[in-house]
MIKOL-825775 format. One record per residue: x, y, z of N, C-alpha, C, O in turn; residue number from 0. Coordinates in steps of 0.001 Angstrom, whole numbers. Example, Ala and Ser with C-alpha at 12.3 -4.5 7.8 and 13.67 -1.06 7.14 Angstrom:
BEGIN
<rec><n_u>13190</n_u><n_v>-5690</n_v><n_w>7800</n_w><ca_u>12300</ca_u><ca_v>-4500</ca_v><ca_w>7800</ca_w><c_u>13200</c_u><c_v>-3300</c_v><c_w>7800</c_w><o_u>14236</o_u><o_v>-3319</o_v><o_w>8465</o_w><num>0</num></rec>
<rec><n_u>12850</n_u><n_v>-2250</n_v><n_w>7080</n_w><ca_u>13670</ca_u><ca_v>-1060</ca_v><ca_w>7140</ca_w><c_u>12900</c_u><c_v>30</c_v><c_w>7870</c_w><o_u>13409</o_u><o_v>1138</o_v><o_w>8039</o_w><num>1</num></rec>
REM end
This chain:
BEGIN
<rec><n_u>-11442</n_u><n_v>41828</n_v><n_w>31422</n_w><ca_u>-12359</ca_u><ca_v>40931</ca_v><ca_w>32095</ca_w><c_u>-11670</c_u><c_v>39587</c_v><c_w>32291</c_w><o_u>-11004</o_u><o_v>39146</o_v><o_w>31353</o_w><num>0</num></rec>
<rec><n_u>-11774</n_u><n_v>38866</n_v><n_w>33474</n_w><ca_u>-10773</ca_u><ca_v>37725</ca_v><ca_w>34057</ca_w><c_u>-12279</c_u><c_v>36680</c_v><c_w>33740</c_w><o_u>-13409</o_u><o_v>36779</o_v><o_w>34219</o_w><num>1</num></rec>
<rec><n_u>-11780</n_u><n_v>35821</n_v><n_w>32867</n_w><ca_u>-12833</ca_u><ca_v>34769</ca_v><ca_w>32680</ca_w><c_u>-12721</c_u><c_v>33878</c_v><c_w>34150</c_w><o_u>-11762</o_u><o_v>34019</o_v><o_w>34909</o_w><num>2</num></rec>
<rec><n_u>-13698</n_u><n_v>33072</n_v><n_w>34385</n_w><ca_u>-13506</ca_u><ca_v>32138</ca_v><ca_w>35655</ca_w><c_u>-13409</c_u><c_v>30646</c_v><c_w>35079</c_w><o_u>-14027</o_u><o_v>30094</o_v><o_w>34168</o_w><num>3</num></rec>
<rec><n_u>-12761</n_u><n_v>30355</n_v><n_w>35638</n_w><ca_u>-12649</ca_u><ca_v>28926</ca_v><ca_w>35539</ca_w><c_u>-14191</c_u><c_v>28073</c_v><c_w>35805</c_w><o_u>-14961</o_u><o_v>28212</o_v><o_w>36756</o_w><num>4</num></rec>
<rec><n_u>-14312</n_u><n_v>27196</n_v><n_w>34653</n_w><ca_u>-15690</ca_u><ca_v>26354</ca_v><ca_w>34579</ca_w><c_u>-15339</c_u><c_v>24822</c_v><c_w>34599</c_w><o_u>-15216</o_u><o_v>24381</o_v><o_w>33456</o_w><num>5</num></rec>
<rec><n_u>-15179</n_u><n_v>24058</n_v><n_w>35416</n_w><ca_u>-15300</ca_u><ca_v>22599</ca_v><ca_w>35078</ca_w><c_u>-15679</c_u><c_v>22166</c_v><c_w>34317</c_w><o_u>-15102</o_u><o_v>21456</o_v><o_w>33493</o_w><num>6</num></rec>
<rec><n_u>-17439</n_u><n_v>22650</n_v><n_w>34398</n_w><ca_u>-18065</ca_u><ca_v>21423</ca_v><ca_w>33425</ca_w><c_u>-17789</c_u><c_v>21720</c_v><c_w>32192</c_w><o_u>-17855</o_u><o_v>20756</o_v><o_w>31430</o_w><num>7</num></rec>
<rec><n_u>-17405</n_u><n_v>23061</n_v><n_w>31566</n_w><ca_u>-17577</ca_u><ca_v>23356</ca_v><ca_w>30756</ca_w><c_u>-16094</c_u><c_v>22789</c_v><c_w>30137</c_w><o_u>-15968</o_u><o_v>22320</o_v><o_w>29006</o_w><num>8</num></rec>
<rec><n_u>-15276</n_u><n_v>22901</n_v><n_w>30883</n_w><ca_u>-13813</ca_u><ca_v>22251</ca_v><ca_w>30837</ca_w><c_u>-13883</c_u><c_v>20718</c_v><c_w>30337</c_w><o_u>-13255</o_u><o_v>20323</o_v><o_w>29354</o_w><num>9</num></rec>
<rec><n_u>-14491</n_u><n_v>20123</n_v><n_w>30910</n_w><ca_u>-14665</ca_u><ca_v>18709</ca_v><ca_w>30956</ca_w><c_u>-15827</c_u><c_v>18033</c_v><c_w>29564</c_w><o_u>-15661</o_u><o_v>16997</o_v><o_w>28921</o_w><num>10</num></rec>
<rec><n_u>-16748</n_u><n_v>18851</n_v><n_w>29464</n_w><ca_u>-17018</ca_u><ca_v>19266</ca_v><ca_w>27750</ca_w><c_u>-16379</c_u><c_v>19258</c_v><c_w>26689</c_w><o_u>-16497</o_u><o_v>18497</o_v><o_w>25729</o_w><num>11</num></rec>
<rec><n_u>-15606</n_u><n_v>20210</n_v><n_w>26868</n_w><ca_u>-14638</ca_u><ca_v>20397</ca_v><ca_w>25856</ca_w><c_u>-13537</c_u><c_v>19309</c_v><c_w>25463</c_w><o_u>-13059</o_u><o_v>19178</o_v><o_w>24336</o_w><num>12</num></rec>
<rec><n_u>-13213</n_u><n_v>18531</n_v><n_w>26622</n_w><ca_u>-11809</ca_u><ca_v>17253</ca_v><ca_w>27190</ca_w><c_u>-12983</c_u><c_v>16401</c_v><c_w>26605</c_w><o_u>-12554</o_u><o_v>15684</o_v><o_w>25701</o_w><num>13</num></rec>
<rec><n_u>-14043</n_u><n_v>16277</n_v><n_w>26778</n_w><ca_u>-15088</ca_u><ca_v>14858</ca_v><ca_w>26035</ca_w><c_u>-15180</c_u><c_v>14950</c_v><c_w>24820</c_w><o_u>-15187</o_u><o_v>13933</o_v><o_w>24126</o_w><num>14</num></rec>
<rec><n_u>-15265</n_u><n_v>16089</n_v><n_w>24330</n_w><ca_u>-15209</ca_u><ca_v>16714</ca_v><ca_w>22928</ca_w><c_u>-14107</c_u><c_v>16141</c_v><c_w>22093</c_w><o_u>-14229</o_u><o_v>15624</o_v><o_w>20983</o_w><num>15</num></rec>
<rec><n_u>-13266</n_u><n_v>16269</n_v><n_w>22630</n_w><ca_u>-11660</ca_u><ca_v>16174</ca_v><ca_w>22687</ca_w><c_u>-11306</c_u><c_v>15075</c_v><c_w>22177</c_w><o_u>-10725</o_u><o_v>14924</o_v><o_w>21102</o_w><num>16</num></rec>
<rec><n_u>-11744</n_u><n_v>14016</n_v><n_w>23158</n_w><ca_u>-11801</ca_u><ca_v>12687</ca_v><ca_w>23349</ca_w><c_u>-12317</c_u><c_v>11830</c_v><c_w>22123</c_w><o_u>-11720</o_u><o_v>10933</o_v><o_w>21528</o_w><num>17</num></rec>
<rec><n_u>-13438</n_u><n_v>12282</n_v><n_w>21927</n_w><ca_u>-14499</ca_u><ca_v>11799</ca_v><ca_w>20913</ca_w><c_u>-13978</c_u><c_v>12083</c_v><c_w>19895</c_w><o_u>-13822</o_u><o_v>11179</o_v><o_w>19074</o_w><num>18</num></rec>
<rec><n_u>-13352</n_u><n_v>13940</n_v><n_w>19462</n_w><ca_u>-12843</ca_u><ca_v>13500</ca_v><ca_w>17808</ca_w><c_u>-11403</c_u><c_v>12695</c_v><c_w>18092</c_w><o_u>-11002</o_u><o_v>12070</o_v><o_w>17110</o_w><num>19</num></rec>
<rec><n_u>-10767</n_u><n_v>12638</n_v><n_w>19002</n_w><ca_u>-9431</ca_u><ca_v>11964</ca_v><ca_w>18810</ca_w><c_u>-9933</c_u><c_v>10657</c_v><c_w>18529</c_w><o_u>-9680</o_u><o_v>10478</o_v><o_w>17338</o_w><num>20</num></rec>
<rec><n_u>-10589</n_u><n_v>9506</n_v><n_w>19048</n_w><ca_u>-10991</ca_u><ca_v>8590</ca_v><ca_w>19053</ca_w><c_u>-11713</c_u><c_v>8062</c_v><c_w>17722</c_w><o_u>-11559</o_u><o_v>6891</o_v><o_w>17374</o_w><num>21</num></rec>
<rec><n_u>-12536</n_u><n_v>8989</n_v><n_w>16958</n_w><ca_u>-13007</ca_u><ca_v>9110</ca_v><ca_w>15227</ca_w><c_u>-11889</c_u><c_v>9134</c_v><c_w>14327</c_w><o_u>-11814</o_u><o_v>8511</o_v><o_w>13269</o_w><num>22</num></rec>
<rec><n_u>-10647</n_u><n_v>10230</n_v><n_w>15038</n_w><ca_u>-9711</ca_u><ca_v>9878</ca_v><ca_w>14433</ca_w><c_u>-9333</c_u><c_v>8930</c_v><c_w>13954</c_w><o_u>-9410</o_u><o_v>8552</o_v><o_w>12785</o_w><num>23</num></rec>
<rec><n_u>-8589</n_u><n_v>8156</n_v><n_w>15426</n_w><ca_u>-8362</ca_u><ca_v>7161</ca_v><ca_w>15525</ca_w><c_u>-8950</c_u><c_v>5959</c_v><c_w>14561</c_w><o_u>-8308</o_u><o_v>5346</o_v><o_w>13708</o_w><num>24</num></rec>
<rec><n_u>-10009</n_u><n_v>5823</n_v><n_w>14832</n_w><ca_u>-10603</ca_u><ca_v>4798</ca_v><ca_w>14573</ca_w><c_u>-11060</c_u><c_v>5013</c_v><c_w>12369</c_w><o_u>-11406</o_u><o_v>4120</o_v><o_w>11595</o_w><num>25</num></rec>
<rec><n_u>-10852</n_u><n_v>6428</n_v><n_w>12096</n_w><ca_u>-10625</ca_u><ca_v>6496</ca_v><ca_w>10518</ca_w><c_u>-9189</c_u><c_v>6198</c_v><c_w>9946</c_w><o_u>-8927</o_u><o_v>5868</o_v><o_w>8789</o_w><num>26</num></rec>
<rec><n_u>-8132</n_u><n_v>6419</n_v><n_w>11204</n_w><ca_u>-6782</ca_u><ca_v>5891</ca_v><ca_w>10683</ca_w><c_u>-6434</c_u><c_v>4316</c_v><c_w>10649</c_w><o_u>-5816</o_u><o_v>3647</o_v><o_w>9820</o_w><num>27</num></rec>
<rec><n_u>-6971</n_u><n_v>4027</n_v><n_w>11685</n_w><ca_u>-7057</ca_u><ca_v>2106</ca_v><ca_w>11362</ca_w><c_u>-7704</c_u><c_v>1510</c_v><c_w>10532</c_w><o_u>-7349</o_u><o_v>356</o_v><o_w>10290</o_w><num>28</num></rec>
<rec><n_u>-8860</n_u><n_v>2067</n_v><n_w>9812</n_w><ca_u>-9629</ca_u><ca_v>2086</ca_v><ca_w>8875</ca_w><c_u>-8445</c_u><c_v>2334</c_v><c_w>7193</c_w><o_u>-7941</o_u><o_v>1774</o_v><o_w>6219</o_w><num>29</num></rec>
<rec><n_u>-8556</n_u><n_v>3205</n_v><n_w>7698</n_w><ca_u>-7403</ca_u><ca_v>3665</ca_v><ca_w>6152</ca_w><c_u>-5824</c_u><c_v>3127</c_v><c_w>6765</c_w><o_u>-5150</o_u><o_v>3636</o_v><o_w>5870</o_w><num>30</num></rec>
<rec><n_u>-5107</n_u><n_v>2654</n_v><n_w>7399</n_w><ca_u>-3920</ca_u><ca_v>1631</ca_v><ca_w>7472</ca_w><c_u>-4514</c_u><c_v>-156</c_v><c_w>6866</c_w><o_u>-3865</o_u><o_v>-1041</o_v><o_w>6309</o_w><num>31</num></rec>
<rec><n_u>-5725</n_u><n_v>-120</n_v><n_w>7213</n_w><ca_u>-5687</ca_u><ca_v>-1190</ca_v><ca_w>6659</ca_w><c_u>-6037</c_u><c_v>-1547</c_v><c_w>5514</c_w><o_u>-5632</o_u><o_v>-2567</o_v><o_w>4956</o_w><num>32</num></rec>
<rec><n_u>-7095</n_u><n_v>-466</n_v><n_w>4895</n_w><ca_u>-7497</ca_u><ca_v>-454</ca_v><ca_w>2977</ca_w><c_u>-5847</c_u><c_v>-374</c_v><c_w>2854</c_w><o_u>-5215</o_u><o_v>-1267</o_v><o_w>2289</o_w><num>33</num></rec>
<rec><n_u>-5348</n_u><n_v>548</n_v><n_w>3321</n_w><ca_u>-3765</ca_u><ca_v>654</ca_v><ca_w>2448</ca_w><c_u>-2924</c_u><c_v>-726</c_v><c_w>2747</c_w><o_u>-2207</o_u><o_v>-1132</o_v><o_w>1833</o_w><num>34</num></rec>
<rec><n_u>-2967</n_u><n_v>-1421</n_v><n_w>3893</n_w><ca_u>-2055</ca_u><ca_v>-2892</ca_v><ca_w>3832</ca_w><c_u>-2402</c_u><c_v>-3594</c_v><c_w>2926</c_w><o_u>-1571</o_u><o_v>-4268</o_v><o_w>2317</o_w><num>35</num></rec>
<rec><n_u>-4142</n_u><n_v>-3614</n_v><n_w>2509</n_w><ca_u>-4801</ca_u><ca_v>-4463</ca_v><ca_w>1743</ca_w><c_u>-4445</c_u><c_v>-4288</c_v><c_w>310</c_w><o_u>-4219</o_u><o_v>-5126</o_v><o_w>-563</o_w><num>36</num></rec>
<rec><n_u>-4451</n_u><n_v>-3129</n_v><n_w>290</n_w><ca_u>-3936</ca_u><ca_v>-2359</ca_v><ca_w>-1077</ca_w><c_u>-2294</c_u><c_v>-2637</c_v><c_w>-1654</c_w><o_u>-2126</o_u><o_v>-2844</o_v><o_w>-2855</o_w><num>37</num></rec>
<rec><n_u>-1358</n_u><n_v>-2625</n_v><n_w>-889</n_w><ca_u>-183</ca_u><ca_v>-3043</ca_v><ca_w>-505</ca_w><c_u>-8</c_u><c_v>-4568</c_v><c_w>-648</c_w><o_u>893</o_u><o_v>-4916</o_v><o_w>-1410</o_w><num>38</num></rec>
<rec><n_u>-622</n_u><n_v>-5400</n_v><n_w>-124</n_w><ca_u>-823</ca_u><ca_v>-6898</ca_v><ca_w>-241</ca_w><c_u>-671</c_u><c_v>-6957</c_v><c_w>-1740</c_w><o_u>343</o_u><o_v>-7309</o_v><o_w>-2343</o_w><num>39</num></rec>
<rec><n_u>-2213</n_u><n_v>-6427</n_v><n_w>-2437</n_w><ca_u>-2335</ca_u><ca_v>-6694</ca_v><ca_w>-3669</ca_w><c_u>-1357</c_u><c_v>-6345</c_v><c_w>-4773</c_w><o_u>-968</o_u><o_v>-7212</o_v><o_w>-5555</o_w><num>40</num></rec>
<rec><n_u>-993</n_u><n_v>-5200</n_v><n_w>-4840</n_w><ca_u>241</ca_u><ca_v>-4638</ca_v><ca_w>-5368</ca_w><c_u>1249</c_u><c_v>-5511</c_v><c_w>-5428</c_w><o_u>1761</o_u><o_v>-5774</o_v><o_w>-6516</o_w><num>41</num></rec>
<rec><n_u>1586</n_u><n_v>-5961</n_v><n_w>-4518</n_w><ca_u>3131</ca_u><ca_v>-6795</ca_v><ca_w>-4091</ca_w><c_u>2469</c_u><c_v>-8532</c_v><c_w>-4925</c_w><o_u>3357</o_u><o_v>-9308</o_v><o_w>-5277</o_w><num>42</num></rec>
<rec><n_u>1391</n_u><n_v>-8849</n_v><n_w>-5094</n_w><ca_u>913</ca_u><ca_v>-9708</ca_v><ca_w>-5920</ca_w><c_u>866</c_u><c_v>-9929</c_v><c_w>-6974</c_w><o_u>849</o_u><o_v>-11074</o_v><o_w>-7427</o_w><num>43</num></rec>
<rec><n_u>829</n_u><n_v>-8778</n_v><n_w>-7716</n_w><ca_u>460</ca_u><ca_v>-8321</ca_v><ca_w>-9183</ca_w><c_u>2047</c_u><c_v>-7432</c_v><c_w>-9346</c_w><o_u>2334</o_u><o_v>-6883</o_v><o_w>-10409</o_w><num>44</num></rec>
<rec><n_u>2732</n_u><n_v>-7409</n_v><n_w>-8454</n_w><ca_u>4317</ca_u><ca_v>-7516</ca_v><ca_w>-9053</ca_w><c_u>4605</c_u><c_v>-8702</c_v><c_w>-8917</c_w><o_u>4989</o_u><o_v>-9018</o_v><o_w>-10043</o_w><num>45</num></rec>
<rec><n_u>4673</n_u><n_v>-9544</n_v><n_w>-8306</n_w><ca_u>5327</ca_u><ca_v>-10653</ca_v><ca_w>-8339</ca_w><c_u>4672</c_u><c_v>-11340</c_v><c_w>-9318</c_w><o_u>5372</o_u><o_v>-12307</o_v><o_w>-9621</o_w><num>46</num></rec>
<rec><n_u>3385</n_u><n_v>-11301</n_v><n_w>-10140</n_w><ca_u>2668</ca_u><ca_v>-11624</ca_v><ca_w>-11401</ca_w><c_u>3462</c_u><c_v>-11440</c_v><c_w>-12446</c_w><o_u>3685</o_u><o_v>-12352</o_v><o_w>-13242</o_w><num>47</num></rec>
<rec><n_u>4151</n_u><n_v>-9838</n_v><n_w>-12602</n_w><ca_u>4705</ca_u><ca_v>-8987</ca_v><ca_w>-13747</ca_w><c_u>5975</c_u><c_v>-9457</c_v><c_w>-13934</c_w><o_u>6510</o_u><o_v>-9434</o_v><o_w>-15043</o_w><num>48</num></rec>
<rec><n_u>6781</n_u><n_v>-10103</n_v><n_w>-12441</n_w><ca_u>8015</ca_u><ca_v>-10672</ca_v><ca_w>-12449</ca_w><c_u>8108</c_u><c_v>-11866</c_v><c_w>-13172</c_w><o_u>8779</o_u><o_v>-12013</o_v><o_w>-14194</o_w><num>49</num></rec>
<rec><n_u>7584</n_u><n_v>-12514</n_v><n_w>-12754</n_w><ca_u>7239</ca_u><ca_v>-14067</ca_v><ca_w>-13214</ca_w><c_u>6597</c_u><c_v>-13692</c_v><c_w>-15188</c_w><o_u>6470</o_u><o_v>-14643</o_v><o_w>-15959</o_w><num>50</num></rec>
<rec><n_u>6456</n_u><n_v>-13018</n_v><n_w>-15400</n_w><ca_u>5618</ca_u><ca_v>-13036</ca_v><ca_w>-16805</ca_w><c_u>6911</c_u><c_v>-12763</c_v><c_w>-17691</c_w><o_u>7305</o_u><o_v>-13310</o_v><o_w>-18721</o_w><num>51</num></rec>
<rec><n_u>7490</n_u><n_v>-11602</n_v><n_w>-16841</n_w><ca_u>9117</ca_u><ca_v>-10762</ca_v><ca_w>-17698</ca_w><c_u>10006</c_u><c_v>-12098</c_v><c_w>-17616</c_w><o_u>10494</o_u><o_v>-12585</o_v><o_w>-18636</o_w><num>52</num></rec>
<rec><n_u>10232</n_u><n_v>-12799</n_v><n_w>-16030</n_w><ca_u>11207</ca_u><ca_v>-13735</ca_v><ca_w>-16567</ca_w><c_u>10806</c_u><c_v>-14863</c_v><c_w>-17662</c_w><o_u>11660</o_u><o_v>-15385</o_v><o_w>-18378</o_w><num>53</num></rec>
<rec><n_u>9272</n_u><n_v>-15227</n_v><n_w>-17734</n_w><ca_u>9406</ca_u><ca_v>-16167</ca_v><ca_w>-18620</ca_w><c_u>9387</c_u><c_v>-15683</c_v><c_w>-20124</c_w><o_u>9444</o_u><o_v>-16541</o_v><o_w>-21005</o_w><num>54</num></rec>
<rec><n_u>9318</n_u><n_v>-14507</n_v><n_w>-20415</n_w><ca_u>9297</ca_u><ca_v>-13920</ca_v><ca_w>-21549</ca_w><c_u>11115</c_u><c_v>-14076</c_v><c_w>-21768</c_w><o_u>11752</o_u><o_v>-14590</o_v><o_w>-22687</o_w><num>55</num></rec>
<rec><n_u>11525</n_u><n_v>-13465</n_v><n_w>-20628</n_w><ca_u>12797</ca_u><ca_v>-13175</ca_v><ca_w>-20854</ca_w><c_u>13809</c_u><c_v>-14864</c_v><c_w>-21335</c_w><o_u>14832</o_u><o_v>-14956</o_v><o_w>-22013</o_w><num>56</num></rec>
<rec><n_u>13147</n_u><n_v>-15762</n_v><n_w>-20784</n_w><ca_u>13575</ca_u><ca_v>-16850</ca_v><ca_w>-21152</ca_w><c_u>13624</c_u><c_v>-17693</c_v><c_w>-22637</c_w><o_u>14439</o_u><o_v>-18412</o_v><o_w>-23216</o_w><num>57</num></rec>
<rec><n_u>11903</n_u><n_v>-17029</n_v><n_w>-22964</n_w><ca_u>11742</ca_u><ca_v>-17270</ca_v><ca_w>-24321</ca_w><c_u>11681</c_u><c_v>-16556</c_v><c_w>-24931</c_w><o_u>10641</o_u><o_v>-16519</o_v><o_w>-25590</o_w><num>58</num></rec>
<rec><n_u>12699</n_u><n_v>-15492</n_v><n_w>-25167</n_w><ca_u>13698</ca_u><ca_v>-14977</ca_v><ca_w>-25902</ca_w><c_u>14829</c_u><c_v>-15142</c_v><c_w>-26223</c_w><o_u>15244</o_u><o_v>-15243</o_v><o_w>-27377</o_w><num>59</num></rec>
<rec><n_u>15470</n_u><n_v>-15187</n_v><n_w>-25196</n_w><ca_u>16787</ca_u><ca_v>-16512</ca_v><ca_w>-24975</ca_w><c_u>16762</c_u><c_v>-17513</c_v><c_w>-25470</c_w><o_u>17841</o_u><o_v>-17846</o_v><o_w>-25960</o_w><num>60</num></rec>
<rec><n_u>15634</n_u><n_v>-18476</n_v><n_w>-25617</n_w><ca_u>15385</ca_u><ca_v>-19716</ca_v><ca_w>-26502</ca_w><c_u>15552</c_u><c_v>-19470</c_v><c_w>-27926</c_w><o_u>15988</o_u><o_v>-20339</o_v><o_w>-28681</o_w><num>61</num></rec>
<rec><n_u>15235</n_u><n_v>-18369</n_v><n_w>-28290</n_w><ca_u>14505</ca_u><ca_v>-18038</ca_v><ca_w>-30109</ca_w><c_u>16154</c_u><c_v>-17478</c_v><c_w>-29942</c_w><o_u>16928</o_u><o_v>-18282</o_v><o_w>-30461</o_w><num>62</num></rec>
<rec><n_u>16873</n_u><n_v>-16225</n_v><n_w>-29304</n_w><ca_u>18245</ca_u><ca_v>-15522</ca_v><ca_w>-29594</ca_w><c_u>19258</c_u><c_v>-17514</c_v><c_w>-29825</c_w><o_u>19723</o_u><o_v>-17993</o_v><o_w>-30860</o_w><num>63</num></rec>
<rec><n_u>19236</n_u><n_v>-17974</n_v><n_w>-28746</n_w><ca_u>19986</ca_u><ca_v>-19303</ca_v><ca_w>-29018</ca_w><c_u>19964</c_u><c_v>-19715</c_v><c_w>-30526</c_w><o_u>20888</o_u><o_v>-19515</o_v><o_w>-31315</o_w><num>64</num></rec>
<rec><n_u>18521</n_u><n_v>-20446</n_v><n_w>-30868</n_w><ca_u>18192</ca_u><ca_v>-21161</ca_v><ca_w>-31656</ca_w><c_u>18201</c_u><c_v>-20557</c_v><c_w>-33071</c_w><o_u>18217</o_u><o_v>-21316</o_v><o_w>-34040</o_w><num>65</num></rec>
<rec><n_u>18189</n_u><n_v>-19122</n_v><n_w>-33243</n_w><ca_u>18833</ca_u><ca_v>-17880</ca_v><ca_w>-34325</ca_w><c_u>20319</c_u><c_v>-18178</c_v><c_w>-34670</c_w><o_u>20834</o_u><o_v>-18476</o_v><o_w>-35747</o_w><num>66</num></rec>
<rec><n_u>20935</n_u><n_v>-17984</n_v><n_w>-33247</n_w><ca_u>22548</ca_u><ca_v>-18322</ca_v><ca_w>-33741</ca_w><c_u>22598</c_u><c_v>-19752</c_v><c_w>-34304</c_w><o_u>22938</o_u><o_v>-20086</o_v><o_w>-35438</o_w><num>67</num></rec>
<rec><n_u>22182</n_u><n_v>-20549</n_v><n_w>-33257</n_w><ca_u>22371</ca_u><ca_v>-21799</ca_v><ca_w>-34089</ca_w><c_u>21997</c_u><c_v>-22270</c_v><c_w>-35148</c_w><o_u>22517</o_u><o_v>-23315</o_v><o_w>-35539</o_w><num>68</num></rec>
<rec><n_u>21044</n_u><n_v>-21665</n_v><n_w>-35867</n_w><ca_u>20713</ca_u><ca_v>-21233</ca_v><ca_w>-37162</ca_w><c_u>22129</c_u><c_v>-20600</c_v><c_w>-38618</c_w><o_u>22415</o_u><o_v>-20976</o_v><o_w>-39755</o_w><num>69</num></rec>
<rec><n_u>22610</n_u><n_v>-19546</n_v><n_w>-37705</n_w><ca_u>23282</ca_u><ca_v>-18830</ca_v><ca_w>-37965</ca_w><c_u>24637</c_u><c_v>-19552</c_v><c_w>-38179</c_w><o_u>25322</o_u><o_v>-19374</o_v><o_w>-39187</o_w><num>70</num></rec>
<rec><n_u>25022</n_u><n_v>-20487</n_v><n_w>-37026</n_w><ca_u>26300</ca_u><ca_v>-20888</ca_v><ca_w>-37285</ca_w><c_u>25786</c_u><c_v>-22195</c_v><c_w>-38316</c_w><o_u>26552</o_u><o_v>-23154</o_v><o_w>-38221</o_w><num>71</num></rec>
<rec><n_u>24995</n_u><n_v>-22342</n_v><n_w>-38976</n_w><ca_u>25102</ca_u><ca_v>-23779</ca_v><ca_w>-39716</ca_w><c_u>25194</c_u><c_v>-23460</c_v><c_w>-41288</c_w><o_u>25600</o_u><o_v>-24208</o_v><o_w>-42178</o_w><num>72</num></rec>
<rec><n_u>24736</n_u><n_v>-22226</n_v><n_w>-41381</n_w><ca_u>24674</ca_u><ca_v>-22014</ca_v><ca_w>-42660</ca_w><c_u>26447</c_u><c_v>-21338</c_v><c_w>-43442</c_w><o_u>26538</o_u><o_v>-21093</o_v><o_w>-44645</o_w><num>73</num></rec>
REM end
């Protein structure tokens, strides 16, 4: 059996089409931007963790110094 060609029914389907591409769409810009936002914050709360390690790391260095110099007096 040779189906026939239907426009409208064609053009249904292409609106159909249209509409989930476009939901798509419009759930992927949705979720690119929770994730930039998400991304933002992250890159915040490392640069928090950086800043905490170097000043730790510094005042350790203070106490390792002030040990030796301890060390060399006695």
């Amino acid at each position: 059996m040779v189906e026939t060609f239907d426009p409208e029914r064609e053009l249904d389907t292409l609106t159909e089409k249209v509409k989930q591409l476009a939901a798509l769409c419009q759930a992927l810009r949705r979720e690119n931007s929770e994730l930039r936002q998400e991304r933002d914050r992250l890159l915040a709360e490392r640069e928090q963790y950086l800043n905490r390690t170097q000043s730790a790391r510094k005042r350790v260095e203070a106490m390792l110094d002030c040990l030796q110099s301890l060390g060399q007096q006695s």
